[in-house]
N, C-alpha and C positions, 0 to 999 in steps of 0.2 A: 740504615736503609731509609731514605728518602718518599716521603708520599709521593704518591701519582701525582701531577698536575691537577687534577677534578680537585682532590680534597685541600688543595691549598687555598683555594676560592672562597669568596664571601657570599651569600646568601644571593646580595643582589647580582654578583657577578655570573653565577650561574643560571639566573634567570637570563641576564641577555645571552647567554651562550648558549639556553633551550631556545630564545627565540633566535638566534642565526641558525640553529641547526634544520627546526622548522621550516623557517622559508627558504634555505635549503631542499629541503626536501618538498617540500612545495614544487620549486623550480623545477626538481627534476623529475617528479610525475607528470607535471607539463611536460616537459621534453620527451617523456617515454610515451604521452597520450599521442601526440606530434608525430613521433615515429611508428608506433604503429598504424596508424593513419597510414602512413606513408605504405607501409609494406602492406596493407589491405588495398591499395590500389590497384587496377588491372593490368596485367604488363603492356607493356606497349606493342601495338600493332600496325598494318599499312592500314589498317581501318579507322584505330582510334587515334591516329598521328600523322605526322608528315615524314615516316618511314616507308622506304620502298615495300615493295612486297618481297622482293628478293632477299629481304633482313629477316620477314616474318622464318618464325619458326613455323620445320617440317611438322605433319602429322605424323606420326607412327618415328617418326627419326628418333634415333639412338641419342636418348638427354645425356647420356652417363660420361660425353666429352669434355674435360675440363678446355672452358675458356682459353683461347690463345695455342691451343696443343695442332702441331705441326703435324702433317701426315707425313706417314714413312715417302723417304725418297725414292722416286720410281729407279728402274734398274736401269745402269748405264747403254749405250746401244755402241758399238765398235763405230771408231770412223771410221774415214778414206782418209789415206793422205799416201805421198809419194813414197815410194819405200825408201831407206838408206841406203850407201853405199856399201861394200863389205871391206872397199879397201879406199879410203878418202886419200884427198892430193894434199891437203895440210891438215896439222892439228893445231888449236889456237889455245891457248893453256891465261884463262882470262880470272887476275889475282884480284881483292881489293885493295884499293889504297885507305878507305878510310873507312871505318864503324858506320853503316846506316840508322843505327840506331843513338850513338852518342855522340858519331862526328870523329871518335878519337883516328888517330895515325895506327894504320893495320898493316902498314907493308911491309916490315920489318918482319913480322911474327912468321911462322909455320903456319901453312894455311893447306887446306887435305878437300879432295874432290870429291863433292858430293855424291855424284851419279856417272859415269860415263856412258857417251852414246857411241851409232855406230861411229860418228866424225871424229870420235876421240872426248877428250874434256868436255863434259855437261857444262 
């Protein structure tokens, strides 16, 4: 079994390896004093910014919505449209010729109808 890396080291070599670790970490208590800073700041408002009021947050409103979450879809409402016929004067039976999605040649193959309406073939 092999030493660790540490004990292979010469006296002075470890000394500069305490002092990269140091200003290392130097660095990064800077960076953590920086950000907290950051997060101790006010959040932003139409008062404190060039944010409308319409951005600002509600009083009393429900915090507990994640960011970006969609509200449910309202309920469909029936349209108007002409009725169909019960008994159409042609049916039009409409195949592909070629794959929308790769391009390849599709006319050859067995091809099954999706829906039929009252005119016949969807």
């Amino acid at each position: 079994m092999t030493p660790p890396f540490r004990y292979r080291l010469s006296d002075d070599e470890k000394d500069a390896l305490l002092c990269e670790q140091a200003a290392l970490i130097e660095r990064q208590a800077a960076r953590i004093t920086e950000l907290d800073a950051l997060l101790a700041r006010p959040k932003k408002t139409s008062r404190n910014s060039h944010t409308p009021p319409s951005q600002d947050r509600k009083p009393g409103g429900s915090g507990d919505k994640k960011h970006g979450e969609r509200r449910k879809p309202r309920p469909s409402r029936p349209g108007s449209a002409r009725p169909l016929s019960e008994v159409p004067d042609e049916t039009i039976k409409r195949l592909a010729t070629t794959c929308p999605h790769c391009a390849a040649d599709v006319s050859g193959q067995r091809q099954a109808c999706r829906h039929i309406t009252a005119h016949g073939v969807g």
